[in-house]
CHARMM internal coordinates of N, CA and C (Angstrom, degrees):
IC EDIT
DIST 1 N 1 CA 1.4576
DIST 1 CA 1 C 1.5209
ANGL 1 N 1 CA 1 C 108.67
DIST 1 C 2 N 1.7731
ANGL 1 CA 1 C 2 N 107.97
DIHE 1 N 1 CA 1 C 2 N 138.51
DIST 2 N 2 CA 1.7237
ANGL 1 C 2 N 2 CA 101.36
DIHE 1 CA 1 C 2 N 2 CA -174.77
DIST 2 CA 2 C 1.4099
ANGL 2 N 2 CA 2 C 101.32
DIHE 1 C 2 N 2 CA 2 C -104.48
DIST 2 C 3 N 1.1757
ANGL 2 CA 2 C 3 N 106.40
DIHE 2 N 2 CA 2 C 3 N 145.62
DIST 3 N 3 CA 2.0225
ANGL 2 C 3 N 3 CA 109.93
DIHE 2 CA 2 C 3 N 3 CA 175.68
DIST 3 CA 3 C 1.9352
ANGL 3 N 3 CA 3 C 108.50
DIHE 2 C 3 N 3 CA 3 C -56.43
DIST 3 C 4 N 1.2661
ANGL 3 CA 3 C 4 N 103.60
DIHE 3 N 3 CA 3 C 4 N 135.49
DIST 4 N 4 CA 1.3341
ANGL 3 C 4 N 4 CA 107.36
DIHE 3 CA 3 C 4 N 4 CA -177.74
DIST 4 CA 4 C 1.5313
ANGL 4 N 4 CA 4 C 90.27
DIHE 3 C 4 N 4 CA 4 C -65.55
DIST 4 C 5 N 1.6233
ANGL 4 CA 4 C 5 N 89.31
DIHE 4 N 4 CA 4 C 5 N 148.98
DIST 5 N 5 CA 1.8948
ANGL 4 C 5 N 5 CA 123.12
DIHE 4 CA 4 C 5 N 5 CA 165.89
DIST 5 CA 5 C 1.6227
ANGL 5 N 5 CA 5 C 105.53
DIHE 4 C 5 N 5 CA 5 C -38.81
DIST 5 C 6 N 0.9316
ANGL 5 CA 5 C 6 N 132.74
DIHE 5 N 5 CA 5 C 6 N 152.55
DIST 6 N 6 CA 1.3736
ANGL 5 C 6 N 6 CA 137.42
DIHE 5 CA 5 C 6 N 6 CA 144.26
DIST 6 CA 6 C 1.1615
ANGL 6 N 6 CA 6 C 106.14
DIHE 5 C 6 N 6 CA 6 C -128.75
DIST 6 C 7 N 1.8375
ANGL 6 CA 6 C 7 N 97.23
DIHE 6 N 6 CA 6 C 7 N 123.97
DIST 7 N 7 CA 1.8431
ANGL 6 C 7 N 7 CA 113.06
DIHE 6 CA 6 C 7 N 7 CA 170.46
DIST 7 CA 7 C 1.5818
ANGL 7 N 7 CA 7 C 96.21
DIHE 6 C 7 N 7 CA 7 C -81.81
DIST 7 C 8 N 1.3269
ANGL 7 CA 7 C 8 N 92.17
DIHE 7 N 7 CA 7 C 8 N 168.97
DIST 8 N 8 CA 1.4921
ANGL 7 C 8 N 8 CA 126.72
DIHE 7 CA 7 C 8 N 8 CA -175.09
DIST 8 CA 8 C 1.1621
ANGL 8 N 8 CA 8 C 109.16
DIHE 7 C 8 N 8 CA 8 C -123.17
DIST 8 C 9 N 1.6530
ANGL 8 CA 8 C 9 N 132.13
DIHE 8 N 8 CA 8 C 9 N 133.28
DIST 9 N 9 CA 1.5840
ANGL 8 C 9 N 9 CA 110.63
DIHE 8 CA 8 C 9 N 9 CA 162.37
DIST 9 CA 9 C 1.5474
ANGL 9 N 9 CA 9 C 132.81
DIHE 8 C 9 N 9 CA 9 C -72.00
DIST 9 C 10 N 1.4948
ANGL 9 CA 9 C 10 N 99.92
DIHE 9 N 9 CA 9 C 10 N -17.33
DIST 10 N 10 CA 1.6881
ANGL 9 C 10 N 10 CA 106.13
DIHE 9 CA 9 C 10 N 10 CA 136.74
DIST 10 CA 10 C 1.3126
ANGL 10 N 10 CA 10 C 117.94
DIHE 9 C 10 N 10 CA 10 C -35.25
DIST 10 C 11 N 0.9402
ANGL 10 CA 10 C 11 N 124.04
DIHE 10 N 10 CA 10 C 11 N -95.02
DIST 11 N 11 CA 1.8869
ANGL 10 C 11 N 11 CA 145.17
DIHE 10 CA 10 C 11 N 11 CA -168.64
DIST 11 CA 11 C 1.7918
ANGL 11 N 11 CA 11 C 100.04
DIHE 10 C 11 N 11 CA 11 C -27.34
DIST 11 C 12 N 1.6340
ANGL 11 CA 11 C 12 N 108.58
DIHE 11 N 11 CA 11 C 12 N -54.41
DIST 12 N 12 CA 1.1586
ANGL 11 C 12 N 12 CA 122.73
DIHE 11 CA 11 C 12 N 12 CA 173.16
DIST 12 CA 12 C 1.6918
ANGL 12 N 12 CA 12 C 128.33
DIHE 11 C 12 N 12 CA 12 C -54.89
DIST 12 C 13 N 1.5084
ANGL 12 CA 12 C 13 N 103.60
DIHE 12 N 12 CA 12 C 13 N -39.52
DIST 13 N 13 CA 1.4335
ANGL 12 C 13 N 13 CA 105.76
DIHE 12 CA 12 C 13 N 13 CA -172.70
DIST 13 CA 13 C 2.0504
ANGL 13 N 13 CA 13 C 91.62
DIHE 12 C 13 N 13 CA 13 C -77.48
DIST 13 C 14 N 1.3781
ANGL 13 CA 13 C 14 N 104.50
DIHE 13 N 13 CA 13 C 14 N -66.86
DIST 14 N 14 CA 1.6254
ANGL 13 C 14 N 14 CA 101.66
DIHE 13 CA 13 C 14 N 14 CA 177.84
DIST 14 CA 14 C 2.0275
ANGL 14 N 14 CA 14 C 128.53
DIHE 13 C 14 N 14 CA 14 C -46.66
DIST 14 C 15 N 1.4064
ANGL 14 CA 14 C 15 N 111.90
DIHE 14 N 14 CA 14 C 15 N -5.87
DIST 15 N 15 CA 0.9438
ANGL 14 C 15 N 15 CA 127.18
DIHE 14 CA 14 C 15 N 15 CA 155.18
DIST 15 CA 15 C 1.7247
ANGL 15 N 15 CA 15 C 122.36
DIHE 14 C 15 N 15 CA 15 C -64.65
DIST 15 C 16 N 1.4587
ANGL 15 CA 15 C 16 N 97.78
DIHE 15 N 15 CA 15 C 16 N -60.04
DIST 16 N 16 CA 1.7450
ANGL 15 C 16 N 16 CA 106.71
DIHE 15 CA 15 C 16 N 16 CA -171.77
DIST 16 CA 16 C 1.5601
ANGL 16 N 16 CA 16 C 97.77
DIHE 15 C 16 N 16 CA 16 C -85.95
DIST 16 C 17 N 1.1681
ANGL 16 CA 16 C 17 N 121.25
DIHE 16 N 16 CA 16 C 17 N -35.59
DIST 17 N 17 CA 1.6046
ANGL 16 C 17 N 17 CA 126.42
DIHE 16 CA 16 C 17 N 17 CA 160.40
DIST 17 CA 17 C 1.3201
ANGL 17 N 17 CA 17 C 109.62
DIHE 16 C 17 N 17 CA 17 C -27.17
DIST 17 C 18 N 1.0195
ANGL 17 CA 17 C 18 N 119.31
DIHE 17 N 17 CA 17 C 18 N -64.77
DIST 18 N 18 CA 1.6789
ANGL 17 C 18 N 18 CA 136.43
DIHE 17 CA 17 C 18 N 18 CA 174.39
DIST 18 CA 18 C 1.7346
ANGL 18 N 18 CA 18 C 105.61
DIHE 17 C 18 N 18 CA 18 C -40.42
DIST 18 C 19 N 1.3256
ANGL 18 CA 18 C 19 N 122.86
DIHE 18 N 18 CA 18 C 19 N -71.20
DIST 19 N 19 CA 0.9535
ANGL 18 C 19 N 19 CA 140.95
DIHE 18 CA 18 C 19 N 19 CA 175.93
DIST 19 CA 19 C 2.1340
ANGL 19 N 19 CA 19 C 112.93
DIHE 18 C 19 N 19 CA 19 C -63.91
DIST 19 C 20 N 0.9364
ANGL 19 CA 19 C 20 N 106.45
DIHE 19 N 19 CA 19 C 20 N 17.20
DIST 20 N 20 CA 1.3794
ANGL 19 C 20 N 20 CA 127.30
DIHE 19 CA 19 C 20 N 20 CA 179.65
DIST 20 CA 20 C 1.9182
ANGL 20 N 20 CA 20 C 97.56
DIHE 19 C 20 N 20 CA 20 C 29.73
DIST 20 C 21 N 2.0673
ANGL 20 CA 20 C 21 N 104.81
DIHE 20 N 20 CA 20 C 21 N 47.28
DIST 21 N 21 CA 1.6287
ANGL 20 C 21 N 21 CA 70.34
DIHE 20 CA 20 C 21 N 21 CA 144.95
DIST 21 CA 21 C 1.9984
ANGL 21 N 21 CA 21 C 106.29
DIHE 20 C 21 N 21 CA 21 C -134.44
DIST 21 C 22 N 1.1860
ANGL 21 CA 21 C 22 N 80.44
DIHE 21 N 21 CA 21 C 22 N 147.76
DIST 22 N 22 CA 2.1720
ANGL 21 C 22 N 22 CA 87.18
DIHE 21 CA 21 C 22 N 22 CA -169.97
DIST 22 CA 22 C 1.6297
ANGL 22 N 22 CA 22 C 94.41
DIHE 21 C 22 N 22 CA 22 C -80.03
DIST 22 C 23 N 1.5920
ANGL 22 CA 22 C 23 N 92.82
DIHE 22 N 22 CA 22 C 23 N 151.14
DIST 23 N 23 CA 1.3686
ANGL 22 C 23 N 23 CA 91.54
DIHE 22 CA 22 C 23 N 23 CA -176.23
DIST 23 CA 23 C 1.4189
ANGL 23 N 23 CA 23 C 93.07
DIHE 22 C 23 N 23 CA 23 C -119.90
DIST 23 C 24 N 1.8274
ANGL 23 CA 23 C 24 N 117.96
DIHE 23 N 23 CA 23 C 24 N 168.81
DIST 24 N 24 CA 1.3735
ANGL 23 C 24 N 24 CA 121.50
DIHE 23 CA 23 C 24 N 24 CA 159.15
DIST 24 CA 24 C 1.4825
ANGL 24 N 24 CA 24 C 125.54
DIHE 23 C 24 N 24 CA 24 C -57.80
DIST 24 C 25 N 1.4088
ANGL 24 CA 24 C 25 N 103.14
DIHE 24 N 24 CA 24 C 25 N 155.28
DIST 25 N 25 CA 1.5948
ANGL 24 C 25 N 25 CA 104.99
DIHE 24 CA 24 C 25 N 25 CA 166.18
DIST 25 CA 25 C 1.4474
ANGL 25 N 25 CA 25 C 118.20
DIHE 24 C 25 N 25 CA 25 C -43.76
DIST 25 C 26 N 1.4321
ANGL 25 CA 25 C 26 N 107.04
DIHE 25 N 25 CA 25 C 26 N 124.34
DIST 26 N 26 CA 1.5772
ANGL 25 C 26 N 26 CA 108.20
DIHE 25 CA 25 C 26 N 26 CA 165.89
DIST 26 CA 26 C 1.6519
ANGL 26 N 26 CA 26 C 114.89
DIHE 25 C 26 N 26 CA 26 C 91.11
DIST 26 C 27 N 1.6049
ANGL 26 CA 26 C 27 N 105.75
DIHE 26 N 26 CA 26 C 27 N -31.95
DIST 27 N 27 CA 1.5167
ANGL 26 C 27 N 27 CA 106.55
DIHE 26 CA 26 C 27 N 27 CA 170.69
DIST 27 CA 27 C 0.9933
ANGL 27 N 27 CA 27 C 104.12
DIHE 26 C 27 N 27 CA 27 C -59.15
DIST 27 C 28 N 1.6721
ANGL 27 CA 27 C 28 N 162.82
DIHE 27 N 27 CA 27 C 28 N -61.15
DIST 28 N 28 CA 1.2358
ANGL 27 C 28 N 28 CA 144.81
DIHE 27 CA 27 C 28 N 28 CA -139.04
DIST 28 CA 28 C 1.9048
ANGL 28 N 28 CA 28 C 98.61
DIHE 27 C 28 N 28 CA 28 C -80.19
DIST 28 C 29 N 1.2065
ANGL 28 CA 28 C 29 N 129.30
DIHE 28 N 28 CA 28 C 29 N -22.67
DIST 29 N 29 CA 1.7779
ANGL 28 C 29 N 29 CA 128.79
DIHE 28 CA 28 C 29 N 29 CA 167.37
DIST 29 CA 29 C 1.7297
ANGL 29 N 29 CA 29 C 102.57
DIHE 28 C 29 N 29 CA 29 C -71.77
DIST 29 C 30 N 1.3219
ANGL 29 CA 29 C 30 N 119.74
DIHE 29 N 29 CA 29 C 30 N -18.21
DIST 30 N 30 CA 1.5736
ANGL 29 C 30 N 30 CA 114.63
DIHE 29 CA 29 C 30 N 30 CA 165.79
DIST 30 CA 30 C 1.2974
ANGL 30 N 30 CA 30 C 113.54
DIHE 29 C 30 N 30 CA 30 C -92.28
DIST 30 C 31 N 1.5020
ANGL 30 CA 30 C 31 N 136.37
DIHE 30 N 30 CA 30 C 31 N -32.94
DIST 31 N 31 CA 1.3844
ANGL 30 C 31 N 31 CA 101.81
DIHE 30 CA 30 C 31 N 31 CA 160.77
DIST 31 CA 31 C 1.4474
ANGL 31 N 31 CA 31 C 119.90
DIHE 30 C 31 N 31 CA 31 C -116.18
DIST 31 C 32 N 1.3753
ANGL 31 CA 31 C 32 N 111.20
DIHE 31 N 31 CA 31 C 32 N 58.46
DIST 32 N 32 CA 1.1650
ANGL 31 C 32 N 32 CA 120.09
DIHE 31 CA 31 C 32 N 32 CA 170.55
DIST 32 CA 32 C 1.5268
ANGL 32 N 32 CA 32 C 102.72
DIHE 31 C 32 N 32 CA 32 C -115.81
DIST 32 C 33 N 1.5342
ANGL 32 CA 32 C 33 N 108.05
DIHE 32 N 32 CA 32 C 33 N -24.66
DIST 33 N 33 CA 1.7393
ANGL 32 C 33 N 33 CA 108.20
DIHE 32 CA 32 C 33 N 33 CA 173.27
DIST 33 CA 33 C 1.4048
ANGL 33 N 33 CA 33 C 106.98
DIHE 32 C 33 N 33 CA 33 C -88.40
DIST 33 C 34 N 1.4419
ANGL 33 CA 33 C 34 N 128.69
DIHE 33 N 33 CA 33 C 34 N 1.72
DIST 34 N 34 CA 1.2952
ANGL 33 C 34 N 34 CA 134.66
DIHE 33 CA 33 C 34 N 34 CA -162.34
DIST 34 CA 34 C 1.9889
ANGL 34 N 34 CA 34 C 88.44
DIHE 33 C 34 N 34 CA 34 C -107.21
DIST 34 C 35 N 1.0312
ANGL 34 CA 34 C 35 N 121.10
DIHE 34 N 34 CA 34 C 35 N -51.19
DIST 35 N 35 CA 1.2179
ANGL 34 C 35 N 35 CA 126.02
DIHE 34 CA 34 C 35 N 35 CA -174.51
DIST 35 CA 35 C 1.3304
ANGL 35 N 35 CA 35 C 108.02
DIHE 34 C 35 N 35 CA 35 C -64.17
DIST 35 C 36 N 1.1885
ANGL 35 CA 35 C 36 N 136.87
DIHE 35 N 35 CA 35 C 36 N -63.43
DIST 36 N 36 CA 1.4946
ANGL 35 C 36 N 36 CA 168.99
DIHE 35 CA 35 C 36 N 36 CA 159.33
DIST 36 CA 36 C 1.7751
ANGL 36 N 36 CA 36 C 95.18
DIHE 35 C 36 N 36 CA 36 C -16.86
DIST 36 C 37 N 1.9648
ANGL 36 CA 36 C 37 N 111.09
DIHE 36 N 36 CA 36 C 37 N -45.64
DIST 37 N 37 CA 1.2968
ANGL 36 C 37 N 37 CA 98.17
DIHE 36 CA 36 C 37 N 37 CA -171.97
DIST 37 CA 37 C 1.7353
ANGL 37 N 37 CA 37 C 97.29
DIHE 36 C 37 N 37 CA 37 C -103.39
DIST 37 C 38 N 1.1507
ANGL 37 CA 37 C 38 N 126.10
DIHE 37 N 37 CA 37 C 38 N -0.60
DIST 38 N 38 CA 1.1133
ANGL 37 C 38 N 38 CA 100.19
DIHE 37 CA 37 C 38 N 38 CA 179.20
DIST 38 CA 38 C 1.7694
ANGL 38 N 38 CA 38 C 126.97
DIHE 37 C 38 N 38 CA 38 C -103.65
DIST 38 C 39 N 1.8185
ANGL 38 CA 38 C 39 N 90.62
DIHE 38 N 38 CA 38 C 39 N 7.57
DIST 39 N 39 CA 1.4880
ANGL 38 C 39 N 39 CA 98.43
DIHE 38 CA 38 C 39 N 39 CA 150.38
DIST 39 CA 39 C 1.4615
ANGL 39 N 39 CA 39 C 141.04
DIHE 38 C 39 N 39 CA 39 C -103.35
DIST 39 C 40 N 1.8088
ANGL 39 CA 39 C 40 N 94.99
DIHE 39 N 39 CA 39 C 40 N 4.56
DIST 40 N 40 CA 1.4293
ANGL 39 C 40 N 40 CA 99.76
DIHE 39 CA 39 C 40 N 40 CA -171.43
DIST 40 CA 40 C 2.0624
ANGL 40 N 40 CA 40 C 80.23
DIHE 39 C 40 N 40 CA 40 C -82.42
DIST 40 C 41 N 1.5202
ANGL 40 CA 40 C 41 N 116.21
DIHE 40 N 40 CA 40 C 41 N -53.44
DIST 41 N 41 CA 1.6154
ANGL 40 C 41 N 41 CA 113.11
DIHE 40 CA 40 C 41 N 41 CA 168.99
DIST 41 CA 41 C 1.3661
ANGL 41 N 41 CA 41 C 113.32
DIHE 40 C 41 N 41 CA 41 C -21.95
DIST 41 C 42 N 1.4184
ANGL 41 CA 41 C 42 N 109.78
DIHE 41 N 41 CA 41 C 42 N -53.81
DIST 42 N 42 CA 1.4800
ANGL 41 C 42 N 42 CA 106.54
DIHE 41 CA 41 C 42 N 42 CA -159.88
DIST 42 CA 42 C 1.5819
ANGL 42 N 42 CA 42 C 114.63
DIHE 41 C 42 N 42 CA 42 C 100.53
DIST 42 C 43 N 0.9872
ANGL 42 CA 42 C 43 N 129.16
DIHE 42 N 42 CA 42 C 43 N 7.68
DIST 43 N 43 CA 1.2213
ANGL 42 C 43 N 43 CA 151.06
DIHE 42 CA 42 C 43 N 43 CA -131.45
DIST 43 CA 43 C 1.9162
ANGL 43 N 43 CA 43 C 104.11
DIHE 42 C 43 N 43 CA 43 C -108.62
DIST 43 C 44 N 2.0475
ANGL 43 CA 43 C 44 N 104.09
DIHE 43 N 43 CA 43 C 44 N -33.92
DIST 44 N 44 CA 1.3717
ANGL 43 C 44 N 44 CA 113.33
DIHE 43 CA 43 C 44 N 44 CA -157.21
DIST 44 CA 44 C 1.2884
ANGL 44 N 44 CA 44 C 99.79
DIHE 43 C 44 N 44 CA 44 C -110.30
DIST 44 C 45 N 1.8508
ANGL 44 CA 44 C 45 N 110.57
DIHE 44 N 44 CA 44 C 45 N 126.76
DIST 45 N 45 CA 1.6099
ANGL 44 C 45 N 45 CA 100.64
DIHE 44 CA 44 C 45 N 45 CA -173.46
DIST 45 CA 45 C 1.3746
ANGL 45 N 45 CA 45 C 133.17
DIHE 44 C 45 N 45 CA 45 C -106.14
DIST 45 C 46 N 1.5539
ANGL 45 CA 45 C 46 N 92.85
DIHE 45 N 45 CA 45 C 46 N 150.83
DIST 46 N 46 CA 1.8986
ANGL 45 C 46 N 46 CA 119.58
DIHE 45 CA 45 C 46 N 46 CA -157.30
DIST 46 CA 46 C 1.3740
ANGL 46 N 46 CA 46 C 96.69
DIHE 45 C 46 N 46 CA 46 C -1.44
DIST 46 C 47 N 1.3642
ANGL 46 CA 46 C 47 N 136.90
DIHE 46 N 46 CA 46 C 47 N -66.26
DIST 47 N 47 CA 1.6792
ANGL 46 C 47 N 47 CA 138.05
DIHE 46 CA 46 C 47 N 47 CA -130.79
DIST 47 CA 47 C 1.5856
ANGL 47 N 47 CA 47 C 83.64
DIHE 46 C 47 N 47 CA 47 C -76.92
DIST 47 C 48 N 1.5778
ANGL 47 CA 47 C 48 N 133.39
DIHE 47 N 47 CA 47 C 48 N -42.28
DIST 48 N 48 CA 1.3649
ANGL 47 C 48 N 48 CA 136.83
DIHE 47 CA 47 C 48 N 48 CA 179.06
DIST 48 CA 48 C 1.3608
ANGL 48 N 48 CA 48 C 105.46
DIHE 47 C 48 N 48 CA 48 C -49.97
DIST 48 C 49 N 1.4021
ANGL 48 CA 48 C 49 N 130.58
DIHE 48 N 48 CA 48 C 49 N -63.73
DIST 49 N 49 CA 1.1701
ANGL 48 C 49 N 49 CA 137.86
DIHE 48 CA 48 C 49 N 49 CA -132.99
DIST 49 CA 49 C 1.7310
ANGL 49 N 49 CA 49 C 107.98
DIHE 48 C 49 N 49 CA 49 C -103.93
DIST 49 C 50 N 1.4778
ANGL 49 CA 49 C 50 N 114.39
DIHE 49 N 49 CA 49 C 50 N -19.63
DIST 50 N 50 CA 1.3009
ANGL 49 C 50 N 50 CA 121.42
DIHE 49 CA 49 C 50 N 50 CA -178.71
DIST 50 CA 50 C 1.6900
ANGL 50 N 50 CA 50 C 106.68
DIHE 49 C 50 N 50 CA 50 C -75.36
DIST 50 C 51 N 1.1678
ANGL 50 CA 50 C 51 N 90.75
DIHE 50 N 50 CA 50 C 51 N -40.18
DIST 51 N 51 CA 1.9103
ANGL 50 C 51 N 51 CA 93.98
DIHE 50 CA 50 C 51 N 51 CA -166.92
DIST 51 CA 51 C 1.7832
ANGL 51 N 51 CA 51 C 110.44
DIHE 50 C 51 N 51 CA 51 C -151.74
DIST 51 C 52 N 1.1978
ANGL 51 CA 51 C 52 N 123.56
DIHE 51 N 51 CA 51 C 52 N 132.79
DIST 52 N 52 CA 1.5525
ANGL 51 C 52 N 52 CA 135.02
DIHE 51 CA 51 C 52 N 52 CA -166.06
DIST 52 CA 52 C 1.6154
ANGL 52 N 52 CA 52 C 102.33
DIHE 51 C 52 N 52 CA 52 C -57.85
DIST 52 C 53 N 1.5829
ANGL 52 CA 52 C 53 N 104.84
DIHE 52 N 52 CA 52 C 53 N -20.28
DIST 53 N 53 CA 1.5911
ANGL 52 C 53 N 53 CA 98.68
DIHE 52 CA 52 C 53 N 53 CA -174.03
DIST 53 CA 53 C 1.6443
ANGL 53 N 53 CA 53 C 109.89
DIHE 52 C 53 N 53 CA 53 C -80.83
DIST 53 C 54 N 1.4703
ANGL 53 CA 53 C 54 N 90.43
DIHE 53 N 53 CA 53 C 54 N -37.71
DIST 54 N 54 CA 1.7386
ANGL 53 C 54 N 54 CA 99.53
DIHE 53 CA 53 C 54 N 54 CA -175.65
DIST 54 CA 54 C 1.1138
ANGL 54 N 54 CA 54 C 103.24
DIHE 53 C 54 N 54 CA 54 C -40.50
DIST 54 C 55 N 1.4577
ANGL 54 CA 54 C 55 N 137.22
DIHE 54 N 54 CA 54 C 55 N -45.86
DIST 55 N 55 CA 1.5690
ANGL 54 C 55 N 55 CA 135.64
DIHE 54 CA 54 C 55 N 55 CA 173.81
DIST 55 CA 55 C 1.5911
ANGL 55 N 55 CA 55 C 118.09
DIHE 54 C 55 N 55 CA 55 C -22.40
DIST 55 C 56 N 1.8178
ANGL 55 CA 55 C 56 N 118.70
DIHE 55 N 55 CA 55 C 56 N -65.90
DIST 56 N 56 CA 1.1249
ANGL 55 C 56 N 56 CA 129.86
DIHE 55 CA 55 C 56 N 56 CA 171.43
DIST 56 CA 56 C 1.5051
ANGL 56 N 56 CA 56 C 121.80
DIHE 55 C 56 N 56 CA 56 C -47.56
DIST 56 C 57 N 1.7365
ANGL 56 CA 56 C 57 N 106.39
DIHE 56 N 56 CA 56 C 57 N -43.47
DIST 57 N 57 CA 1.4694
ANGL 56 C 57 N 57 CA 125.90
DIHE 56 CA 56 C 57 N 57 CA -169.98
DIST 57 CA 57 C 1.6677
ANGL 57 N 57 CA 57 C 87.93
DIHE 56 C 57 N 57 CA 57 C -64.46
DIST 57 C 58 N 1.3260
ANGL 57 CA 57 C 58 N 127.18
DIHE 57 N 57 CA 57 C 58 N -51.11
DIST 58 N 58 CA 1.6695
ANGL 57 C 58 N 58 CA 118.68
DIHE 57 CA 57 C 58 N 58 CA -154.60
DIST 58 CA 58 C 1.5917
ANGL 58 N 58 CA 58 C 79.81
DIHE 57 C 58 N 58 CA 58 C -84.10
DIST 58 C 59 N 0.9126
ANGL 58 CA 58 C 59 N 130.15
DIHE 58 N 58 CA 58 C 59 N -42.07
DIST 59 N 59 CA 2.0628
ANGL 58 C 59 N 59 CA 111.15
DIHE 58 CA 58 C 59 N 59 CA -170.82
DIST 59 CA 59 C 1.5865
ANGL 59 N 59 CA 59 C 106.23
DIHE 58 C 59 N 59 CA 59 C -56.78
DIST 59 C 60 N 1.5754
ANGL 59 CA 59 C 60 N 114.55
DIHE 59 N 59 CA 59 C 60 N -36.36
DIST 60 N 60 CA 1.9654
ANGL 59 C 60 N 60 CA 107.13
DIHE 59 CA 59 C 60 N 60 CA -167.59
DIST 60 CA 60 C 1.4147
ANGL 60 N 60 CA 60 C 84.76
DIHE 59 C 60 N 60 CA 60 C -88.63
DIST 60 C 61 N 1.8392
ANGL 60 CA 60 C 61 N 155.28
DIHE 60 N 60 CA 60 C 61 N -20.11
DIST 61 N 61 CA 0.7378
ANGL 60 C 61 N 61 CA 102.78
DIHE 60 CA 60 C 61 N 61 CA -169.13
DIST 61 CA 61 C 2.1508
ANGL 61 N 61 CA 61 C 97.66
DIHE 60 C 61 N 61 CA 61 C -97.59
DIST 61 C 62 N 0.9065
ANGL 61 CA 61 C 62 N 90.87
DIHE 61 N 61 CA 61 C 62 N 24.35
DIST 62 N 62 CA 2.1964
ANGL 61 C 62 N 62 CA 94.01
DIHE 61 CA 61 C 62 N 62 CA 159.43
DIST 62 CA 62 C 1.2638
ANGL 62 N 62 CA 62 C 103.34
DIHE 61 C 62 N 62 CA 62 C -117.43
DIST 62 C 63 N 0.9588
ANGL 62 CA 62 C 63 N 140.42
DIHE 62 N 62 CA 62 C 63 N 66.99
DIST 63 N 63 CA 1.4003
ANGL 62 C 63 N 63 CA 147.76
DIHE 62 CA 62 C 63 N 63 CA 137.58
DIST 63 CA 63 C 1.7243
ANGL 63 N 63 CA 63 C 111.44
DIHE 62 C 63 N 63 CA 63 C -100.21
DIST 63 C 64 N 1.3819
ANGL 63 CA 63 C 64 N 94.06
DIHE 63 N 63 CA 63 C 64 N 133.96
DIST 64 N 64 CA 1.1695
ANGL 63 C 64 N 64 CA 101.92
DIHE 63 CA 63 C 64 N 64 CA 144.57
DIST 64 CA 64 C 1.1864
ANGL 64 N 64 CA 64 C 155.91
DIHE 63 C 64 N 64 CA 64 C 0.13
DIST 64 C 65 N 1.4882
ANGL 64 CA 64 C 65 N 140.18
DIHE 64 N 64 CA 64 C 65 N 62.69
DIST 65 N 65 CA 1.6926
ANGL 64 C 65 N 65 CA 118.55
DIHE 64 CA 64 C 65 N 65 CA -162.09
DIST 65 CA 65 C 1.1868
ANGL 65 N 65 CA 65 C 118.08
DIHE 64 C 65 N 65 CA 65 C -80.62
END
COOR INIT
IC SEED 1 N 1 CA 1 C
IC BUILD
């Protein structure tokens, strides 16, 4: 068994940074404790939890066609 990921609100802000969107003060420590618990659950899926990009990859593939 591998130790769950731990996000950072670092990791988080330079993630959506990337994706040019800025977040408020203090939001990136809310979903970085939101992320943080929903893989210790088990709850957040693989494409999320393997890699910070997979995030974007699982949002374009729920879009809209």
């Amino acid at each position: 068994m591998t130790a769950a990921k731990q996000w950072s609100s670092e990791a988080i802000e330079t993630m959506l940074a990337a994706q040019g969107i800025r977040l408020a003060p203090g939001r990136a420590e809310k979903i970085a404790n939101a992320l943080n618990a929903a893989t210790v659950s088990g709850s957040l899926p693989p494409e999320v939890d393997s890699d910070p990009t997979g995030y974007a990859l699982a949002l374009e593939r729920c879009k809209a066609k």
